[in-house]
C-alpha positions in Angstrom: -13.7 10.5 31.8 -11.2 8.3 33.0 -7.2 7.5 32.4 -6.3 4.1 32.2 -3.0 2.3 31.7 -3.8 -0.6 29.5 -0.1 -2.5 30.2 0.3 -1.3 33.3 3.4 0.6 32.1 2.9 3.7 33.3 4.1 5.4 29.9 1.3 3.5 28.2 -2.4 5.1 28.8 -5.3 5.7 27.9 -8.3 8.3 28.2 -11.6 7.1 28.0 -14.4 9.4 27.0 -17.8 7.7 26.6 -17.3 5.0 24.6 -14.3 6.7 22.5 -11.0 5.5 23.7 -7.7 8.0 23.0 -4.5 6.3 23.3 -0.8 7.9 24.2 2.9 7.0 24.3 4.1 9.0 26.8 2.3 12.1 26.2 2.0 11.7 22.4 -1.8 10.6 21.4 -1.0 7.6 19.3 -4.3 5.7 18.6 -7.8 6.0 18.7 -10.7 3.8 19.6 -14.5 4.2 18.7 -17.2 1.9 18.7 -16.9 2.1 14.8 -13.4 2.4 13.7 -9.8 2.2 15.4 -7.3 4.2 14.2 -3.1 4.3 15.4 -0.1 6.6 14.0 2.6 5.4 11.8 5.1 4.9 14.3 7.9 7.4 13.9 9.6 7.5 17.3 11.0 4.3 18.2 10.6 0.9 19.4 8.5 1.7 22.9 6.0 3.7 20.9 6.5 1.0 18.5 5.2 -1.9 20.8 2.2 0.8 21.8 1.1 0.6 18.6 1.5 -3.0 17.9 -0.6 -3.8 21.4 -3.5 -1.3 20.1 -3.4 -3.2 16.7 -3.5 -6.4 18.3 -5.7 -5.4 20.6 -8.7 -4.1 18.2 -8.3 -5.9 14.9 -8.9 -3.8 11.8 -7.1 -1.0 13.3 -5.7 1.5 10.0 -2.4 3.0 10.6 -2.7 6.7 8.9 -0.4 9.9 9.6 0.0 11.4 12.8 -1.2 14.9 11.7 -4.5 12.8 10.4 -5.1 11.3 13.5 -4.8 14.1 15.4 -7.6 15.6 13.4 -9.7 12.5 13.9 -9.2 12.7 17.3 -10.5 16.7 17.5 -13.3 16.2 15.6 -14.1 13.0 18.4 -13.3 15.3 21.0 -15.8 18.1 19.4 -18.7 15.3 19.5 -18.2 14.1 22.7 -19.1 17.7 23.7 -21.7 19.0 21.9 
């Protein structure tokens, strides 16, 4: 396990679990990152979170922007199988 701070912005990071990558703005998980498939919130906090997003997006292309409250469940069930 290890954080990392993808912009070097301090309120930027990310936590990287095996090969599955969980992003956050500020504290609020914002994207996630498998080998497979990339997903990031809608953004519906404001412009920083905003340019989070975008960076992920550009970063992995093909990311899909879903609900927060759907990534959140992606991102237990990732969590779940990086532990079993």
């Amino acid at each position: 396990m290890k954080l990392i701070h993808p912009t070097n912005l301090t309120n930027f990071s990310a936590l990287q679990i095996g090969d599955v990558e969980v992003h956050f703005s500020y504290q609020t998980p914002i994207g996630l990152v498998t080998p497979f498939i990339s997903y990031v919130a809608e953004n519906i906090w404001g412009s920083t979170t905003g340019g989070h997003i975008n960076f992920i997006k550009r970063s992995y292309p093909g990311t899909e922007e879903i609900e927060h409250s759907r990534l959140m469940n992606y991102i237990k069930e990732e969590m779940r199988n990086a532990y079993d």
